[in-house]
N, C-alpha and C positions, 0 to 999 in steps of 0.2 A: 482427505488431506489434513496433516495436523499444522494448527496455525503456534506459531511463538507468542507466547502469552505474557503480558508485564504487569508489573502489579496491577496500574487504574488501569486498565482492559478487559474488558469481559471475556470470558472463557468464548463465547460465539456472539457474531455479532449478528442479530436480526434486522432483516431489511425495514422494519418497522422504527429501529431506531435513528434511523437517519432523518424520517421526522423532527428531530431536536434539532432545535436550531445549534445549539451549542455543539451536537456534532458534526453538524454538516463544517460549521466553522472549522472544528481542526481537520477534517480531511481537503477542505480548498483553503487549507494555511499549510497543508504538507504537499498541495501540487502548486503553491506560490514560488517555490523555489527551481528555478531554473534545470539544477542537476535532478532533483528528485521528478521533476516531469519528463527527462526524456529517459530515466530509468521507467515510468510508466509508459511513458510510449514504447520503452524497448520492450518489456514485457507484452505490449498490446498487439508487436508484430511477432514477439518470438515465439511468445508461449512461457515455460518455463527455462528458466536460467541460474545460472551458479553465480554467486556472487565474485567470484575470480571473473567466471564470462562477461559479467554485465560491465565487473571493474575495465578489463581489458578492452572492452567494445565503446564504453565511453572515454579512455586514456585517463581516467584518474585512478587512486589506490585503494588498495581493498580496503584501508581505512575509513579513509571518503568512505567512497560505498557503505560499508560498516553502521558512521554515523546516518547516514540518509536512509540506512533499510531499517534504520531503529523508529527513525519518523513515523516513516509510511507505514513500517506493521504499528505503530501504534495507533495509527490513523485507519489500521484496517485496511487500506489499499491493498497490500501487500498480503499472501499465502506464502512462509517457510516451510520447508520440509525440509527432514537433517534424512540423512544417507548418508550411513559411516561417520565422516569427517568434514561430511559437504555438505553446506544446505543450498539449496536450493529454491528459488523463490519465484514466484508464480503471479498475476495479477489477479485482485479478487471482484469478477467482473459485477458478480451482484450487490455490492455494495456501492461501485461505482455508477451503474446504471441508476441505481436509488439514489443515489445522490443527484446526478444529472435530472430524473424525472421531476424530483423533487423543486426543483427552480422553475419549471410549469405549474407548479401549482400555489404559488406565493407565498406567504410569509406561515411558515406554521409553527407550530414548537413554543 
């Protein structure tokens, strides 16, 4: 699955870096925001989704959405995939379980 890349993003994110603390911070300051959470959650029951679908399924605009899917992939959460004209966006479940593991084991990074 290819992910949308932005400049300070790493090409692939490894589960070892969520060790940073400073990462962990921006990925629970991209689910601090109320829309950008139940876009995770909707990915968490959907699977993957069009960013028209996710707009539609939460009644905000594909703007919105737009701005929030720009957070979360930069936070990693998020998996894009373009298809034609579509992308298509996915939850990135290994990153998120490393980051939850990560608060068992206290302060690191």
């Amino acid at each position: 699955m290819m992910r949308e890349n932005h400049p300070d993003q790493p090409k692939s994110l490894p589960v070892a870096e969520v060790d940073d603390s400073y990462r962990r911070a921006k990925i629970f300051a991209a689910l601090a925001d109320p829309t950008r959470l139940k876009i995770v959650e909707l990915l968490a029951n959907a699977g993957e989704l069009s960013g028209t679908e996710i707009a539609q399924r939460l009644s905000i605009s594909l703007a919105l959405f737009c701005h929030h899917s720009k957070t979360l992939s930069e936070a990693g959460l998020i998996d894009i995939r373009k298809e034609g004209q579509t992308k298509y966006n996915s939850l990135n479940w290994e990153l998120l379980h490393a980051c939850l593991q990560s608060l068992g084991r206290g302060a690191g990074g």
